[in-house]
GUZAKE-126963 format. One record per residue (C-alpha): residue in three letters; z, y, x. Coordinates in nm, 2 decimals, decimal comma. Example, Ala and Ser with C-alpha at 12.3 -4.5 7.8 and 13.67 -1.06 7.14 Angstrom:
2
+------+--------+--------+--------+
: resn :      Z :      Y :      X :
+------+--------+--------+--------+
:  ALA :   0,78 :  -0,45 :   1,23 :
:  SER :   0,71 :  -0,11 :   1,37 :
+------+--------+--------+--------+
END
This chain:
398
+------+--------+--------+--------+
: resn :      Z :      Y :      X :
+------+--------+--------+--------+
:  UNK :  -2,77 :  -7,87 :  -1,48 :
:  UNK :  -3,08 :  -7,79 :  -1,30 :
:  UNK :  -3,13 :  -7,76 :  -0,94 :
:  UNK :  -3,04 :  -7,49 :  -0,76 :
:  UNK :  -3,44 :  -7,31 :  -0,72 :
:  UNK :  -3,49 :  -7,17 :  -0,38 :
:  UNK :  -3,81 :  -7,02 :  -0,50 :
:  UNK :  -3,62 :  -6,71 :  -0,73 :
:  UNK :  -3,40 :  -6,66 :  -0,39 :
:  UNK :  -3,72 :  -6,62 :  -0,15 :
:  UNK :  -3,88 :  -6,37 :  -0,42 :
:  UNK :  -3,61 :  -6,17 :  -0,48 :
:  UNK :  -3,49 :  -6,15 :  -0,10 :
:  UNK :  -3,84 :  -6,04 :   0,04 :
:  UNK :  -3,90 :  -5,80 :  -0,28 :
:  UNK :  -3,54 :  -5,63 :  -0,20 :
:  UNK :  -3,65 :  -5,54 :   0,10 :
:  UNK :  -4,02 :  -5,46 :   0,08 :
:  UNK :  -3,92 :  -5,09 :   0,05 :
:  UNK :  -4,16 :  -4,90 :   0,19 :
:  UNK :  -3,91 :  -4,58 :   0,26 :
:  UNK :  -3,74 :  -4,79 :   0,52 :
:  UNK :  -4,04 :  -4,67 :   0,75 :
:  UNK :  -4,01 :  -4,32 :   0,69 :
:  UNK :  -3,65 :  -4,19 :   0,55 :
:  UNK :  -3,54 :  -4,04 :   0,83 :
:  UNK :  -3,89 :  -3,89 :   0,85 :
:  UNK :  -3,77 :  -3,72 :   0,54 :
:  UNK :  -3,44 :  -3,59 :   0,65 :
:  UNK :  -3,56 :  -3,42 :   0,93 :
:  UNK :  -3,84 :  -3,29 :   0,74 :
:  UNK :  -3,62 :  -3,15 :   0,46 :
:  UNK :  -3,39 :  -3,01 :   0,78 :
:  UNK :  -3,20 :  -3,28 :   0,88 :
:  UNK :  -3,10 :  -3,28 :   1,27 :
:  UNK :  -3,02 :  -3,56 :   1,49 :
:  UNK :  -2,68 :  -3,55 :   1,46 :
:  UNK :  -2,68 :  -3,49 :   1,11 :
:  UNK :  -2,84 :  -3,80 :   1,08 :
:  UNK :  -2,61 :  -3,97 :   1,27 :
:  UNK :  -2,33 :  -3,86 :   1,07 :
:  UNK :  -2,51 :  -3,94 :   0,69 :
:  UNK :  -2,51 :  -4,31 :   0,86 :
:  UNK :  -2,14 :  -4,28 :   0,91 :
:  UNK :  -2,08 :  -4,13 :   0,61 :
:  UNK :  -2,31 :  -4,45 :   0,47 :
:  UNK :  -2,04 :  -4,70 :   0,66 :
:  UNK :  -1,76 :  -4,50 :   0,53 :
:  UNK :  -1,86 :  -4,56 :   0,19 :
:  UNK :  -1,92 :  -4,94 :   0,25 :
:  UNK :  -1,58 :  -4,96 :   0,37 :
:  UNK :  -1,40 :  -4,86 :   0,09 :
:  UNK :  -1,58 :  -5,09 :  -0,15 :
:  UNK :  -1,67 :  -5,41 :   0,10 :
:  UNK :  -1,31 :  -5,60 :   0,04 :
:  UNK :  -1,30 :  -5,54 :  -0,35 :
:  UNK :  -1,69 :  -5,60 :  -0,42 :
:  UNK :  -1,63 :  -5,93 :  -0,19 :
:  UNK :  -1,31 :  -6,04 :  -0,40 :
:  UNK :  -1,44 :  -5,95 :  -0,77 :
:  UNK :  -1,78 :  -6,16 :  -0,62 :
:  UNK :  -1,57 :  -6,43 :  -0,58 :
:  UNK :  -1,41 :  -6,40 :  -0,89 :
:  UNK :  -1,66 :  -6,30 :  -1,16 :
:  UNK :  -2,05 :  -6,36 :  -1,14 :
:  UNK :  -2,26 :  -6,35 :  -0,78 :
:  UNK :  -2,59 :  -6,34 :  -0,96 :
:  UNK :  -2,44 :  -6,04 :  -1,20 :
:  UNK :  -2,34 :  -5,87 :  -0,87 :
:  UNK :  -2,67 :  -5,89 :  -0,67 :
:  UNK :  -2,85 :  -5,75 :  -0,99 :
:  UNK :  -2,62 :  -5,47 :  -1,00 :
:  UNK :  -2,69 :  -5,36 :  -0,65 :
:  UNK :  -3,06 :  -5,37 :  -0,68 :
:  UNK :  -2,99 :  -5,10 :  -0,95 :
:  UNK :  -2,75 :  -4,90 :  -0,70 :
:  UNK :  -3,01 :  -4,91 :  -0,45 :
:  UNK :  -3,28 :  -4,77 :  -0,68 :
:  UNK :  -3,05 :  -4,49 :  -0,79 :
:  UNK :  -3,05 :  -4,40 :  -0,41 :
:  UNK :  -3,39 :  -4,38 :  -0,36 :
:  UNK :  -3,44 :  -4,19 :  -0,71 :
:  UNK :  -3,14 :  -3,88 :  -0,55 :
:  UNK :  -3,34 :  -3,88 :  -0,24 :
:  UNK :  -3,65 :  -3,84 :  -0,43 :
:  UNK :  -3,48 :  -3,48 :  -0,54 :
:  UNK :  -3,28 :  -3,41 :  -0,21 :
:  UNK :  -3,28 :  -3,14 :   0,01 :
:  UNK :  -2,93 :  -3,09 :   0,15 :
:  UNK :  -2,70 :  -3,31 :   0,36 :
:  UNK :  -2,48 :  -3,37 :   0,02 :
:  UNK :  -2,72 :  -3,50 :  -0,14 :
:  UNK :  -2,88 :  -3,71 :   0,13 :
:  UNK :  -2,51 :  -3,83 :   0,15 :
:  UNK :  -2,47 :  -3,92 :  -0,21 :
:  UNK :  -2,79 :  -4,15 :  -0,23 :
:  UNK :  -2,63 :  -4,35 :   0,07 :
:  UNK :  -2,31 :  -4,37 :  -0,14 :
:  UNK :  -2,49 :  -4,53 :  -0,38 :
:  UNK :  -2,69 :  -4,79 :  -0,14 :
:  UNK :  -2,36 :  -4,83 :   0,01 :
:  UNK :  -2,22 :  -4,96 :  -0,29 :
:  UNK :  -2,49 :  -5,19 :  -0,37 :
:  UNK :  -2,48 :  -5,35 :  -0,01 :
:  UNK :  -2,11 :  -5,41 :  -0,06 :
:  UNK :  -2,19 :  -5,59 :  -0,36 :
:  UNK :  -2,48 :  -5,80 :  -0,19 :
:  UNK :  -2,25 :  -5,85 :   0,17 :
:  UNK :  -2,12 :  -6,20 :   0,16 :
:  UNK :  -2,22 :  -6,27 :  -0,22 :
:  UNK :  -2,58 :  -6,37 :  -0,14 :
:  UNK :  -2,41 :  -6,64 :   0,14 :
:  UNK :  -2,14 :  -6,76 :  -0,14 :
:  UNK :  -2,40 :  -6,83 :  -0,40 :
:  UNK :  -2,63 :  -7,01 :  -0,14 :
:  UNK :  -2,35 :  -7,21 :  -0,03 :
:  UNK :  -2,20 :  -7,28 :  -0,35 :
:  UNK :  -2,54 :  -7,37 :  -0,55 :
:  UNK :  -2,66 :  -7,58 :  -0,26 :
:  UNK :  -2,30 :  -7,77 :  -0,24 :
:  UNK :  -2,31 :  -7,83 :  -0,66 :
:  UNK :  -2,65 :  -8,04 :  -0,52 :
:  UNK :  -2,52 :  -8,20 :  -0,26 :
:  UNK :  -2,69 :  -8,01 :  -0,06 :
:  UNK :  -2,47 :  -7,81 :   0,20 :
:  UNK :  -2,55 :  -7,87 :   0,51 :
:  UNK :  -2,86 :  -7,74 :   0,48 :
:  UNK :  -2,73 :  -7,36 :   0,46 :
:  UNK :  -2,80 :  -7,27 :   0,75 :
:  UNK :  -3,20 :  -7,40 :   0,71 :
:  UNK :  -3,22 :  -7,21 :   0,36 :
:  UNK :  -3,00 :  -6,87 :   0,50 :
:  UNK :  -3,23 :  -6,85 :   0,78 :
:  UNK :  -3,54 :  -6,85 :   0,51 :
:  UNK :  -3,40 :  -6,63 :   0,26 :
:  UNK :  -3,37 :  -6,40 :   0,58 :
:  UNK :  -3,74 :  -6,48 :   0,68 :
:  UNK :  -3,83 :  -6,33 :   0,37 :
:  UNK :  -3,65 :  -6,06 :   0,34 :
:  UNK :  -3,76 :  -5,97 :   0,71 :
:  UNK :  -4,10 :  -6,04 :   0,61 :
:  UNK :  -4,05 :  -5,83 :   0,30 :
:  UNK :  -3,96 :  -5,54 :   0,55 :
:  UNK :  -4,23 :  -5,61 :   0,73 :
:  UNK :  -4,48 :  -5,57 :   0,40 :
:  UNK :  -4,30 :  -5,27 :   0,38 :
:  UNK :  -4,37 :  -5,12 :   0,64 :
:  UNK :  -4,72 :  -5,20 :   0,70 :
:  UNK :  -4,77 :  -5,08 :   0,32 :
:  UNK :  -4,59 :  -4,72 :   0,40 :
:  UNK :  -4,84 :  -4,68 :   0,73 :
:  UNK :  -5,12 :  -4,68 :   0,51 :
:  UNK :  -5,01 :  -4,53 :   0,17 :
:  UNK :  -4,85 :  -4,24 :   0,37 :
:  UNK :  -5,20 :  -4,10 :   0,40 :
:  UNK :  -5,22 :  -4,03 :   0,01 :
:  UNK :  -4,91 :  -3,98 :  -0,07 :
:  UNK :  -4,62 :  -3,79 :   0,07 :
:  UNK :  -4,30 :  -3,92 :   0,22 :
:  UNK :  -4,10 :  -3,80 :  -0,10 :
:  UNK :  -4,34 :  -4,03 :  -0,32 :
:  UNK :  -4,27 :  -4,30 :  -0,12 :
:  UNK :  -3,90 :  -4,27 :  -0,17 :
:  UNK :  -4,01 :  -4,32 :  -0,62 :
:  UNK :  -4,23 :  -4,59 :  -0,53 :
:  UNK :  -3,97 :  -4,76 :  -0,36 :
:  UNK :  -3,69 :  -4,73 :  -0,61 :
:  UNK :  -3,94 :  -4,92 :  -0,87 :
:  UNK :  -3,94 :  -5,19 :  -0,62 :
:  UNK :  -3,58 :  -5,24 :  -0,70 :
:  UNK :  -3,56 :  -5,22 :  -1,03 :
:  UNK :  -3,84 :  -5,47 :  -1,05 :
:  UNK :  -3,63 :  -5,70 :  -0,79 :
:  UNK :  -3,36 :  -5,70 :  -1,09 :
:  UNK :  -3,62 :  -5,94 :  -1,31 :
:  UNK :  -3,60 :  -6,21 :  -1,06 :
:  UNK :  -3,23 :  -6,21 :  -0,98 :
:  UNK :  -3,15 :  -6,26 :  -1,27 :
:  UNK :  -3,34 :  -6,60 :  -1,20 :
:  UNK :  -3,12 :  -6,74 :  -1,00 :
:  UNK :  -2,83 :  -6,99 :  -1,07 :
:  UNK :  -2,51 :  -6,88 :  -1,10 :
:  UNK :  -2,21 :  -7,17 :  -0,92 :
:  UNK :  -1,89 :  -7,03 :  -0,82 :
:  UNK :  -1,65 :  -7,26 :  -0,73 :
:  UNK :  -1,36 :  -6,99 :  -0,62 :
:  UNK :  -1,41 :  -6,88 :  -0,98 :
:  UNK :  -1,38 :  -7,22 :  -1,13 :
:  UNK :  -1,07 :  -7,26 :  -0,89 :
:  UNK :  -0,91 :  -6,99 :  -1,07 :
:  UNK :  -0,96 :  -7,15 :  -1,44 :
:  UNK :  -0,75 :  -7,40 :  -1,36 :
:  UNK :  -0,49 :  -7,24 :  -1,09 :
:  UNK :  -0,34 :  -6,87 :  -1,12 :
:  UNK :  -0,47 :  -6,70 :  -0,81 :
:  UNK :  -0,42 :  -6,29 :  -0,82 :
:  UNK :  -0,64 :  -6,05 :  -0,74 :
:  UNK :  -0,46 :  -5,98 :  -0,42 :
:  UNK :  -0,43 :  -6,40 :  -0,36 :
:  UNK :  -0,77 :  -6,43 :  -0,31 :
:  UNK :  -0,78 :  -6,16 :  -0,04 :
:  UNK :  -0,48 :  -6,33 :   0,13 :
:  UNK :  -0,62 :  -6,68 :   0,11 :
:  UNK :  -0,92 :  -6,50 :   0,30 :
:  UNK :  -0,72 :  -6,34 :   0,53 :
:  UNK :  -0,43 :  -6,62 :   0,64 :
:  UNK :  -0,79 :  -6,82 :   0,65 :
:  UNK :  -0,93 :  -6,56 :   0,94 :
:  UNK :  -0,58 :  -6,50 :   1,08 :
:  UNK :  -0,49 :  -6,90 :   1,14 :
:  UNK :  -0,87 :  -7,03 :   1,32 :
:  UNK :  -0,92 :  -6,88 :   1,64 :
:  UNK :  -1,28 :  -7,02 :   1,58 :
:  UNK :  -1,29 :  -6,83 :   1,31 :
:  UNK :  -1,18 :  -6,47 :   1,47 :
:  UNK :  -1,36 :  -6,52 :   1,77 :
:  UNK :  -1,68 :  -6,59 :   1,55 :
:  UNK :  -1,62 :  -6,25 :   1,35 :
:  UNK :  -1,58 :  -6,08 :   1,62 :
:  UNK :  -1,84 :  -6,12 :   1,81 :
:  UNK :  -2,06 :  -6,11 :   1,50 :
:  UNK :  -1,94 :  -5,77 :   1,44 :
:  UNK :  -1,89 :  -5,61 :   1,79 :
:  UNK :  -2,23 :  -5,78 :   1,93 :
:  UNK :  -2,44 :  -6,01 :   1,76 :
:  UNK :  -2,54 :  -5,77 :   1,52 :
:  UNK :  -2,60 :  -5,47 :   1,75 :
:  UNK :  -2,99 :  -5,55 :   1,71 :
:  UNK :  -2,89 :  -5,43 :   1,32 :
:  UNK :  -2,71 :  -5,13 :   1,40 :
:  UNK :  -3,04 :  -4,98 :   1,63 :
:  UNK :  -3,24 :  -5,01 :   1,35 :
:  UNK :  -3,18 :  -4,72 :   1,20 :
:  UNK :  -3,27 :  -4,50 :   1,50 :
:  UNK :  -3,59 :  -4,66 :   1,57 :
:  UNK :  -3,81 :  -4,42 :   1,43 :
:  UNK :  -3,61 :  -4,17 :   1,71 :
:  UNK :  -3,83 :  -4,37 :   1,97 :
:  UNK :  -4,13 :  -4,24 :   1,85 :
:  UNK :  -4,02 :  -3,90 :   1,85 :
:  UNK :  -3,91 :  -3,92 :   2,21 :
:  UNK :  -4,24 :  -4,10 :   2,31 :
:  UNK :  -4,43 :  -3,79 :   2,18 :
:  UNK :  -4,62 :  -4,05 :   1,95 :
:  UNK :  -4,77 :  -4,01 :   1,58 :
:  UNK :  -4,61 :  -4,13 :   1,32 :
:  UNK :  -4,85 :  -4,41 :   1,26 :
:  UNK :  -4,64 :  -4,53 :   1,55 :
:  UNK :  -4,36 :  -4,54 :   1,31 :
:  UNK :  -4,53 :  -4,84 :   1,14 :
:  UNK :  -4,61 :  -5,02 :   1,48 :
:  UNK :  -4,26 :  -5,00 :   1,59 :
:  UNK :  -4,07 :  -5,15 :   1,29 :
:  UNK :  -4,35 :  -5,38 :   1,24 :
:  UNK :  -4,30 :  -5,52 :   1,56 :
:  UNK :  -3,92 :  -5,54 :   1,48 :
:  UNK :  -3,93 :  -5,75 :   1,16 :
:  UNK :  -4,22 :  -6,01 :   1,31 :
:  UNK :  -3,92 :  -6,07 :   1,59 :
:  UNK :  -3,64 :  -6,05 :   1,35 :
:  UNK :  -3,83 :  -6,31 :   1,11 :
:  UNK :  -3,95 :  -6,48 :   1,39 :
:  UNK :  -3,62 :  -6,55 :   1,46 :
:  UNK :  -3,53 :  -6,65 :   1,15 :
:  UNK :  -3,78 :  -6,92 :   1,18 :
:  UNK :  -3,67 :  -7,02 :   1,52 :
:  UNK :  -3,30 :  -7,02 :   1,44 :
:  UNK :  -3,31 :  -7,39 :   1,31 :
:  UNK :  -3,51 :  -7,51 :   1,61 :
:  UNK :  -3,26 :  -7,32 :   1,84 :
:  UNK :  -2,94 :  -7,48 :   1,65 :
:  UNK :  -3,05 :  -7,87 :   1,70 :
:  UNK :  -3,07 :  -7,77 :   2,06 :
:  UNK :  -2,71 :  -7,61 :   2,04 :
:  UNK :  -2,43 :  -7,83 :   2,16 :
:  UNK :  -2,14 :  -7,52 :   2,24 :
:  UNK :  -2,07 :  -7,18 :   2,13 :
:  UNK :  -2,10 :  -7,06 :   2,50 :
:  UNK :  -2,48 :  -7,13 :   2,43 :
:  UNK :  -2,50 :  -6,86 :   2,21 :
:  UNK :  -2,31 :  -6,61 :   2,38 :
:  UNK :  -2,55 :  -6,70 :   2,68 :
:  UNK :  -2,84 :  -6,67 :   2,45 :
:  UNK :  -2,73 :  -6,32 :   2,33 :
:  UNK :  -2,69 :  -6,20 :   2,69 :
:  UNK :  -3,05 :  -6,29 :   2,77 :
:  UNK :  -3,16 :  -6,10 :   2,44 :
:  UNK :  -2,99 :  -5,81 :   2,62 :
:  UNK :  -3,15 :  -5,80 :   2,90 :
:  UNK :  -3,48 :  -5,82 :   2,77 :
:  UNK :  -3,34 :  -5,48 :   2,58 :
:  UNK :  -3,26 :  -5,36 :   2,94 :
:  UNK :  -3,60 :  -5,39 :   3,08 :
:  UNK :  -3,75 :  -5,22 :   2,76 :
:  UNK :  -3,54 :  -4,96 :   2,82 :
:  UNK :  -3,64 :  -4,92 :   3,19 :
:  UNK :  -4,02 :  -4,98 :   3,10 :
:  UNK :  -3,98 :  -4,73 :   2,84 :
:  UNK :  -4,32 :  -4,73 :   2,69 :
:  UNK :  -4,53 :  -4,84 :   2,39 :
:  UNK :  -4,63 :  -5,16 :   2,58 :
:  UNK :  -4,26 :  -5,25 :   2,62 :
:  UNK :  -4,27 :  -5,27 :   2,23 :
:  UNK :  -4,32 :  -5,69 :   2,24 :
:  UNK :  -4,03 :  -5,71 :   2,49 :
:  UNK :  -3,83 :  -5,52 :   2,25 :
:  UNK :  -3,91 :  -5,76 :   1,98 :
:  UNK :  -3,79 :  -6,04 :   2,22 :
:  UNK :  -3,48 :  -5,92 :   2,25 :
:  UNK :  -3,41 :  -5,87 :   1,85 :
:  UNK :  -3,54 :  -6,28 :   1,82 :
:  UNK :  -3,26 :  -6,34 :   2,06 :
:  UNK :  -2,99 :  -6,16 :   1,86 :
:  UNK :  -3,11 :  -6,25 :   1,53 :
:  UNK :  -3,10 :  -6,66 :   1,64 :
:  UNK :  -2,71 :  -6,59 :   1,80 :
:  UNK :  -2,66 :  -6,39 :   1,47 :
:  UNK :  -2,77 :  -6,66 :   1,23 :
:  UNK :  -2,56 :  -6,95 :   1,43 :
:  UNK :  -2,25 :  -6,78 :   1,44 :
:  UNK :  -2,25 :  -6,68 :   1,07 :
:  UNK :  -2,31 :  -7,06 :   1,00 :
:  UNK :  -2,02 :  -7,13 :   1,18 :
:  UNK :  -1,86 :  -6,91 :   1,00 :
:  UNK :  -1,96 :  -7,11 :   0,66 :
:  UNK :  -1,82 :  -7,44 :   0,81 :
:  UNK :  -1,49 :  -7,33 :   0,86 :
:  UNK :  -1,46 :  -7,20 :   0,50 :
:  UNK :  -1,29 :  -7,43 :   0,27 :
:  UNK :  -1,09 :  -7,39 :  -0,04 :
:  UNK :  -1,11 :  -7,00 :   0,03 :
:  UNK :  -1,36 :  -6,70 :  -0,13 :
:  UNK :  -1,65 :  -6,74 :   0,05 :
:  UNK :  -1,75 :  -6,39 :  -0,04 :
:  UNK :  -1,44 :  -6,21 :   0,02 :
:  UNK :  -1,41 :  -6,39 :   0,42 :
:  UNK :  -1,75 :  -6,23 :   0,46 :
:  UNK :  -1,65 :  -5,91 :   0,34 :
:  UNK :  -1,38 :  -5,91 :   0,65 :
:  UNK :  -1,73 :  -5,89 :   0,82 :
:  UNK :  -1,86 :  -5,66 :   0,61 :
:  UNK :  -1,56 :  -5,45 :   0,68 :
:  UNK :  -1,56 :  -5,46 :   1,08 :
:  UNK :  -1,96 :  -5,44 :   1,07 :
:  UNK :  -1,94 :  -5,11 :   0,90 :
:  UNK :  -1,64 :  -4,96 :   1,08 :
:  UNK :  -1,84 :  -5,05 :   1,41 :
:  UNK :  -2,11 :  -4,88 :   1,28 :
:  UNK :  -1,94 :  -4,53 :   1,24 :
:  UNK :  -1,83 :  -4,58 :   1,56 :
:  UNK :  -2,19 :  -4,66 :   1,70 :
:  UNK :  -2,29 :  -4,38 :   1,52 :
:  UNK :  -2,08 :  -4,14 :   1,62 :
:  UNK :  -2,12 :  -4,26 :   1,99 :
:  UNK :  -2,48 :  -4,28 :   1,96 :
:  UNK :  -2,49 :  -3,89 :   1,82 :
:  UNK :  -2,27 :  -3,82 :   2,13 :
:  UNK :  -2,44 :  -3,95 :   2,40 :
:  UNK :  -2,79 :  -3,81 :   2,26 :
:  UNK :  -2,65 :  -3,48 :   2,33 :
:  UNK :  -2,55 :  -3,57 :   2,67 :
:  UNK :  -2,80 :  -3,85 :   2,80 :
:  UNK :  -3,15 :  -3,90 :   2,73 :
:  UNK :  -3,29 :  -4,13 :   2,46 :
:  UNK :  -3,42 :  -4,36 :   2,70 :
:  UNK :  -3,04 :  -4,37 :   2,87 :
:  UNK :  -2,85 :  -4,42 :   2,55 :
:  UNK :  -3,08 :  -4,72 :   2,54 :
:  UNK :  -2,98 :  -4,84 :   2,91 :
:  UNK :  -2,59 :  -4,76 :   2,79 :
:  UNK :  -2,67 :  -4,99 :   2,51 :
:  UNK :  -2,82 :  -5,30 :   2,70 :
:  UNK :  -2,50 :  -5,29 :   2,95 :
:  UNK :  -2,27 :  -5,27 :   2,66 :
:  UNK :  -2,44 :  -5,60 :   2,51 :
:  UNK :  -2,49 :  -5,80 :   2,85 :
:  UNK :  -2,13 :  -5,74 :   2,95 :
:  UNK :  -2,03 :  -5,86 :   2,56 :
:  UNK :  -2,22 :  -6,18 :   2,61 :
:  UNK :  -2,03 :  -6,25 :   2,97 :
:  UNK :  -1,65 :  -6,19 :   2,81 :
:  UNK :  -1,71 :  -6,40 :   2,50 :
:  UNK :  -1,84 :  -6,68 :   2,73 :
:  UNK :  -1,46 :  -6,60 :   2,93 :
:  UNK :  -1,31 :  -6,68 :   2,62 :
:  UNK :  -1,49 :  -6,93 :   2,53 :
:  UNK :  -1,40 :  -7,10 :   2,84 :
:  UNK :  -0,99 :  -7,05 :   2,76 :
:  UNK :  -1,07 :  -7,18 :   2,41 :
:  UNK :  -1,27 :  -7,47 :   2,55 :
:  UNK :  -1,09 :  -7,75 :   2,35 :
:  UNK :  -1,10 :  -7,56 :   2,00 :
:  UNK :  -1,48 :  -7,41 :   2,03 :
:  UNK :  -1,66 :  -7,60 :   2,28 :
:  UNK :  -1,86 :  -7,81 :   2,02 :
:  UNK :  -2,09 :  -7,61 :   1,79 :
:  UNK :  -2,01 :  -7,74 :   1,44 :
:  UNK :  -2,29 :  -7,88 :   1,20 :
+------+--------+--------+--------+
END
């Protein structure tokens, strides 16, 4: 069997996300009579639909073909783009993000089983983390690419155009997928043992509900490490409330990705320095408050300071979803990740709906300062617990 080639993972991850509608799509929906709020709720309505498909996509991922799965969702996420293409009411708007929700169900949790899996079959686990943080360094450049590509094409060709260009992208991504090695061990498992549909979502589940390390890990994934993830989709709003052009767009989310891949790259550096998990609840915190005095500068020259505080969450992100790996044994790696999957997106209605609350109470710029408390005070519970669970988390696992 050949080795497991890094190269078709790197490709496919930065073309998956060089999409350059991420710059401008909610450009589009408030210029085909989106509001605010309506926005807000089509990003609920987005987690919703993730919801309902997270657990099963995670468990049939485990049990049928990862690489099949990915390939899938490329084409689900092209069929988005495509409806939005042709949209101009809320309905429609909604069903694209049904079908992108569907597709990032089937990509949540499958992309980190098949990474794990393929590198074990070489011998080659323990360097997950190394290769997760570069697949993510390419997709973030792939963002990136993106975006810079939509700042300049947007003068030729409308936001709509975009959208069609874009959904090529993904149907192109499907070519190189299909690349990739396919090594399932869960799946192998079941060959030889008779594990149920539903067994493989309890062996997930007893896994989560017996490791404290494990719960605490998902939760603070869900409720704060990824918080930098959930404010991306309202960055564009910035710009608005700056009064800027929407070349500004580009600058804004370009600046995010070079942090978030940034990052990425540092992540590996940051874990060899890493000795406890309170480390990266403290490192989180600090990201946080470099959110906090972005807010309260409030400007497009706090944009770098901004971009310091995403590098922060991304490199507290990527540690605790490698512990996360560790602790995973016998069980579907894909369906324990869709448990994160699950709380990410229920969190993320709830952010939404928040976020869509406040806005029509507090300024943009205060929403913002809400936000940076929420995260600082995050950081200083989980290092609480982290102190009462000293003897089962203290030492970060390799």
């Amino acid at each position: 069997m050949k080795t497991f080639n890094v190269r078709f993972l790197y490709v496919s991850k930065f073309i998956s996300q060089c999409l350059p509608i991420y710059a401008f799509y909610t450009i589009l929906f408030i210029d085909r009579g989106m509001s605010v709020p309506d926005i807000a709720f089509l990003m609920a309505l987005w987690s919703i639909f993730t919801i309902i498909f997270e657990v099963p996509s995670g468990v049939l991922a485990d049990r049928w073909n990862r690489r099949n799965m990915l390939a899938i969702a490329a084409v689900l996420q092209g069929l988005c783009f495509l409806i939005w293409f042709i949209s101009h009411t809320f309905l429609m708007f909604a069903l694209g993000f049904a079908f992108w929700a569907v597709a990032g169900a089937f990509t949540s949790g499958t992309e980190e089983g098949l990474i794990y899996d393929n590198l074990k079959c070489d011998g080659r686990e323990n360097s997950f983390a190394e290769v997760y943080r570069k697949a993510r360094f390419y997709a973030d450049a792939g963002i990136a690419a993106g975006i810079v590509t939509a700042g300049v094409i947007v003068s030729f060709v409308s936001i709509e155009i975009i959208a069609l260009i874009s959904a090529a992208v993904c149907f192109v991504n499907v070519i190189f997928i299909l690349q990739l090695r396919e090594k399932n061990y869960y799946s192998e498992r079941l060959k030889e043992e008779s594990v149920g549909f539903l067994g493989t979502f309890k062996d997930a589940a007893v896994l989560i509900k017996g490791s404290g390390a494990a719960l605490v890990s998902l939760l603070f994934l869900i409720l704060f490490a990824c918080l930098g993830d959930y404010l991306d989709e309202y960055d564009a709003l910035i710009i608005n409330d700056l009064q800027l052009s929407h070349i500004w767009v580009s600058v804004i989310l370009t600046v995010r990705f070079i942090f978030v891949a940034l990052g990425d790259v540092l992540a590996s550096v940051i874990q060899k320095k890493v000795f406890s998990v309170r480390q990266i609840y403290l490192l989180y915190g600090t990201a946080c408050i470099f959110l906090l005095i972005f807010t309260i500068l409030w400007n497009r020259c706090g944009f770098i300071i901004f971009g310091l505080a995403l590098t922060g969450m991304v490199i507290a992100e990527i540690l605790s979803v490698n512990i996360l790996q560790n602790i995973i044994k016998k069980e579907g790696r894909a369906t324990v990740m869709s448990f994160y999957g699950v709380g990410q997106n229920v969190v993320m209605i709830c952010f939404s709906l928040v976020y869509a609350s406040l806005a029509g109470i507090f300024t943009l710029q205060q929403v913002y300062f809400i936000i940076s408390v929420y995260g600082i005070a995050g950081s200083l519970v989980f290092c609480l617990i982290s102190l009462i669970m000293k003897n089962k988390d203290e030492k970060y696992p390799r």
